[in-house]
N, C-alpha and C positions, 0 to 999 in steps of 0.2 A: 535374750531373756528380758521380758517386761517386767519393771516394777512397778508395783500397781498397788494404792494407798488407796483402803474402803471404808467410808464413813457410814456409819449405820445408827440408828439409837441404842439398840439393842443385839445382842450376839444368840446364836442359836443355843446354848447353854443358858440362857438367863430365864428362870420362870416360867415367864409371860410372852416366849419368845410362839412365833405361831407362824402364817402361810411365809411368810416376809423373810425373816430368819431361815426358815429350813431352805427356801431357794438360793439365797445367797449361800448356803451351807454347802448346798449341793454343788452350786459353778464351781466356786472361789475354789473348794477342797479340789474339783479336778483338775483345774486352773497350774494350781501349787503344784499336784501331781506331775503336769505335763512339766513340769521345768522353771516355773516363771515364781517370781517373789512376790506375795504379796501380805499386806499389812493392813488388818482389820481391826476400826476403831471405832469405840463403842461404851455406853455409859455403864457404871460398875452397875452391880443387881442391887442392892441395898444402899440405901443414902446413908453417906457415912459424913461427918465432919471434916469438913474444907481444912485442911494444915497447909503452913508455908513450906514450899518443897516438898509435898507430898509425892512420890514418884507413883507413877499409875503404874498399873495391875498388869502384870507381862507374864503371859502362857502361850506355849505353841501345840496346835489340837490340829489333827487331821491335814497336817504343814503348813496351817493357814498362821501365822504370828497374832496374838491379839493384846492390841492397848485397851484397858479400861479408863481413860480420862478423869473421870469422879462422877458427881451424881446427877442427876439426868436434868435436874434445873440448870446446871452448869456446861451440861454439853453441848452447845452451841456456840458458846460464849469460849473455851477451851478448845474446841474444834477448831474456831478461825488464828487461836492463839500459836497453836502446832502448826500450823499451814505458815502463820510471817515466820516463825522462827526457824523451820526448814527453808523458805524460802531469802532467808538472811544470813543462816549460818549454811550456805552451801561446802566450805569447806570442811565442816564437823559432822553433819549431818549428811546420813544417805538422801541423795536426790531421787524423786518418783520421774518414771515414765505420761503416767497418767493418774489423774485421782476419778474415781467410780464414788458419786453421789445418790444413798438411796433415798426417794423421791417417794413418800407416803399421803402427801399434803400439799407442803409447799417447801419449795428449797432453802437451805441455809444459805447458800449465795457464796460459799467456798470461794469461788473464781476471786472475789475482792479480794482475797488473800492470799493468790499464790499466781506464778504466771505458766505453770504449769497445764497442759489439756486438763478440763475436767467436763467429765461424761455423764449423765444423769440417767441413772437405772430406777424409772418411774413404775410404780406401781398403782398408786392413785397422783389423782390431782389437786386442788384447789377449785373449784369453775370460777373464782373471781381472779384467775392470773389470765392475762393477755400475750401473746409473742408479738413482742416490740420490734423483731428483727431476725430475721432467717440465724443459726447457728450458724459455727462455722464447722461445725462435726457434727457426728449421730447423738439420734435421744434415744435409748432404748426400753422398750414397753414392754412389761416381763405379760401385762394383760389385755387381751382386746379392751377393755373400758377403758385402762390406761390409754391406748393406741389410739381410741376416740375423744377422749377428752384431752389428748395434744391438739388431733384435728379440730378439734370445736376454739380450743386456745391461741388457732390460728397457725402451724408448724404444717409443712408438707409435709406430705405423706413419704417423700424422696430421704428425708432425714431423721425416719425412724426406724428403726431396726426392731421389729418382732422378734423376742428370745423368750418364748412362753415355757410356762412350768414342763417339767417331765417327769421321767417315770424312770426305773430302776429293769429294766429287762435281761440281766444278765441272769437270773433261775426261772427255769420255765416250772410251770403248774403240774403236779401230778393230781388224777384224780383217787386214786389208790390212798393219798396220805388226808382225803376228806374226814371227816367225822361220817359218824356212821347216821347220828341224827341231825335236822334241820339247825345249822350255826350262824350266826350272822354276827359280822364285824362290824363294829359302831366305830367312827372315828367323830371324836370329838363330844359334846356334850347330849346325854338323853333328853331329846325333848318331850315332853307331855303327851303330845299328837303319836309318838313310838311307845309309850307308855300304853296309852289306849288304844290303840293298836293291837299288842300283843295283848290284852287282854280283851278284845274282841275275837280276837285268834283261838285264845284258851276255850270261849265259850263254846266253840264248833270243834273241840277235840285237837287244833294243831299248836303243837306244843314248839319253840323256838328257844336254844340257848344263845344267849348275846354276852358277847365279850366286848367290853368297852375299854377305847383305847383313847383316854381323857385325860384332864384336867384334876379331877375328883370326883369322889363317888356322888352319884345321883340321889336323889332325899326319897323316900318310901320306893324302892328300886321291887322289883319280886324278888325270888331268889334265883329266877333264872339268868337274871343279869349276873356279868361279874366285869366288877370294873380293875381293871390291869394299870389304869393311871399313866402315866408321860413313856413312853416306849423306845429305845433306839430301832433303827432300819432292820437290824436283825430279829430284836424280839418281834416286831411289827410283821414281819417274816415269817415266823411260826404262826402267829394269828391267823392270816390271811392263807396259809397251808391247808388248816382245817376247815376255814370257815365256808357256808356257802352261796352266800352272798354277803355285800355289803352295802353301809350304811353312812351319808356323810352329812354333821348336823351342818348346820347353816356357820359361813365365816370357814369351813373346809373342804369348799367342793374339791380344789386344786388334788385332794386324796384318792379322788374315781381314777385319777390317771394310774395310779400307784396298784391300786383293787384291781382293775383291767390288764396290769401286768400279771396280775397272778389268776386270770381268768376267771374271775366273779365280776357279777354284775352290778353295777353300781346304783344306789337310789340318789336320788339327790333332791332336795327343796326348790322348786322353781325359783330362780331367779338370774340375772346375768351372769353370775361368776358358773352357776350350774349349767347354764346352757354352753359353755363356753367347753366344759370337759366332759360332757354328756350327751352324746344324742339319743334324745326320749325313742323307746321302743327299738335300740339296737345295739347302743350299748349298754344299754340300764332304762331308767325310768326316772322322768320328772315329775314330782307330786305338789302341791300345796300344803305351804308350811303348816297350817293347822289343820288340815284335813285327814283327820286318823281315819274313816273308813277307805278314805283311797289307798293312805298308804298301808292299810289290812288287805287292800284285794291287790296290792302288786306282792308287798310277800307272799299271798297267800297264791297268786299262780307262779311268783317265782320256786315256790317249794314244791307244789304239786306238782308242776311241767318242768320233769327233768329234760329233755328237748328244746325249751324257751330259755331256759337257766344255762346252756353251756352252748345255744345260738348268741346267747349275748355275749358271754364272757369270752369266745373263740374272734366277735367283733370288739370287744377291748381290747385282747390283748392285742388285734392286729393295729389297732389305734396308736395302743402307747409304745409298742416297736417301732412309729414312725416320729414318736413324740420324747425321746431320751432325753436323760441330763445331758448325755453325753454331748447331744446336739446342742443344747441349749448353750449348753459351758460352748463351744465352740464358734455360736454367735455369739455371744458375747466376749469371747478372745479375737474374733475376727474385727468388730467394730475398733476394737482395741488397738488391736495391731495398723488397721488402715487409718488409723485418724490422725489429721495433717499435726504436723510436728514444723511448726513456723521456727526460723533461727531467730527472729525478732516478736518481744513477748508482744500480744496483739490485745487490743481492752474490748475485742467479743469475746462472748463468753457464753453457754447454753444457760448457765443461771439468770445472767443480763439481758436473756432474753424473753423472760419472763416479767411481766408488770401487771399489777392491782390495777379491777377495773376503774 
């Protein structure tokens, strides 16, 4: 059994918790599943007032154990403080296997404070950090940008481990439980450009109910919208049942893979993160971000051409069958599992190898 201590800012229940949280949500929970310990740590939801001996915030969700530290100006500074003090009172305190570093920016530099592996599951970069020196283990890149801006920061390509987002494939799609009229699933926030859209839509007779699965409700919405607000995976479930196609605002492409499990076609805003779970014209369609007539003529042949509408969605879901949590959780226990375990504590470090230009 590996024990496995995760530092994050943020935990998938907090708020503001978004693409970053829900992947780690998804490993860690099967992680736990399969048998192994692990402790995720992460700043409370609201700034509360700093007390002496305050004990931080202990809940156990989906097997995963979660510490809340305190408040998020403090969590880095409390982070490195947990790391000496396990790493001093090894008699009192459970010893980790490994500590998993999430990597949004730039690191917290953990490694100075424990002599413990620690592994860095990079999402974005910094582009003013430089590799000072080969690791001595894996980086792993949950995103191609990520996987590129290691390379640009100087890290072979031999010492990262691609563990990219996935998908939920264990219910397959009926088309019997669609709606009877044109639905479309919004994940994340209504932009302007879908607004005017559907009301370029209305003027030619086609009518579209959308159900948005967001943050909060949109400001002069129609009434066809209706906004559903923050979802678990199940209610997210029924959504994407009925709907017939889908929709992901910008900062959500990572959800196409999610839609294509359930055989709808995905639109998405051009840019890197969407080309990265999309391919334009076969599993969905890439449009420009403010470009409402384009994205009027892709729903508008994805609702007329039932034909184009379940060619795409029949090549999603072949996509995200090959693109699982399950897998994902799996590279990322395998880096886990192989990473050298020195009997003498060693002062490389994958953080240490990171330097300001």
């Amino acid at each position: 059994m590996e024990r496995i201590l995760v530092f994050c800012g943020r935990d998938w229940m907090n708020p503001k918790a978004g693409p970053v949280e829900h992947y780690l949500h998804e490993v860690f929970s099967r992680i736990a599943r399969w048998g192994h310990y692990v402790l995720f740590i992460s700043h409370t939801h609201q700034f509360v007032r700093v007390q002496r001996r305050r004990p931080a915030e202990m809940e156990v969700v989906d097997g995963i154990q979660i510490a809340r530290l305190g408040p998020r100006a403090l969590f880095r500074m409390m982070s490195g403080m947990l790391l000496d003090r396990i790493h001093t009172n090894r008699n009192t305190v459970t010893a980790f296997d490994v500590v998993v570093e999430c990597v949004t920016n730039r690191p917290m530099m953990l490694a100075d404070h424990t002599d413990t592996p620690v592994i860095p599951l990079v999402f974005d970069l910094s582009p003013r950090l430089r590799a000072s020196h080969d690791p001595p283990g894996p980086l792993i890149a949950a995103t191609d940008r990520a996987r590129q801006k290691l390379i640009h920061a100087g890290f072979s390509e031999g010492f990262i481990v691609r563990a990219p987002y996935g998908a939920d494939c264990g219910l397959r799609p009926s088309q019997a439980s669609r709606a009877q009229k044109p639905r479309l699933a919004v994940f994340g926030n209504v932009s302007r450009a879908l607004r005017a859209a559907l009301a370029l839509l209305n003027k030619d007779g086609i009518s579209i109910d959308v159900d948005v699965i967001g943050p909060r409700k949109p400001r002069r919405a129609p009434a066809s919208i209706t906004c559903q607000g923050p979802l678990t995976s199940t209610e997210r479930a029924r959504i994407y049942q009925r709907a017939w196609l889908g929709l992901c605002a910008a900062g959500a492409e990572h959800e196409a893979l999610e839609m294509g499990a359930w055989g709808l076609p995905a639109i998405c805003f051009d840019n890197a993160g969407a080309r990265e779970h999309v391919e334009h014209a076969r599993t969905g369609f890439l449009v420009t971000e403010r470009d409402a007539r384009g994205l009027a003529e892709c729903l508008r042949r994805l609702v007329q051409d039932d034909a184009l509408r379940r060619q795409l969605g029949n090549q999603g879901r072949l996509r995200a069958e090959g693109q699982t949590w399950n897998r994902t959780a799996g590279l990322v226990l395998a880096a886990i599992e192989n990473l050298p375990r020195p009997s003498q504590p060693s002062t490389l470090h994958p953080d240490a190898c990171l330097v300001r230009k």
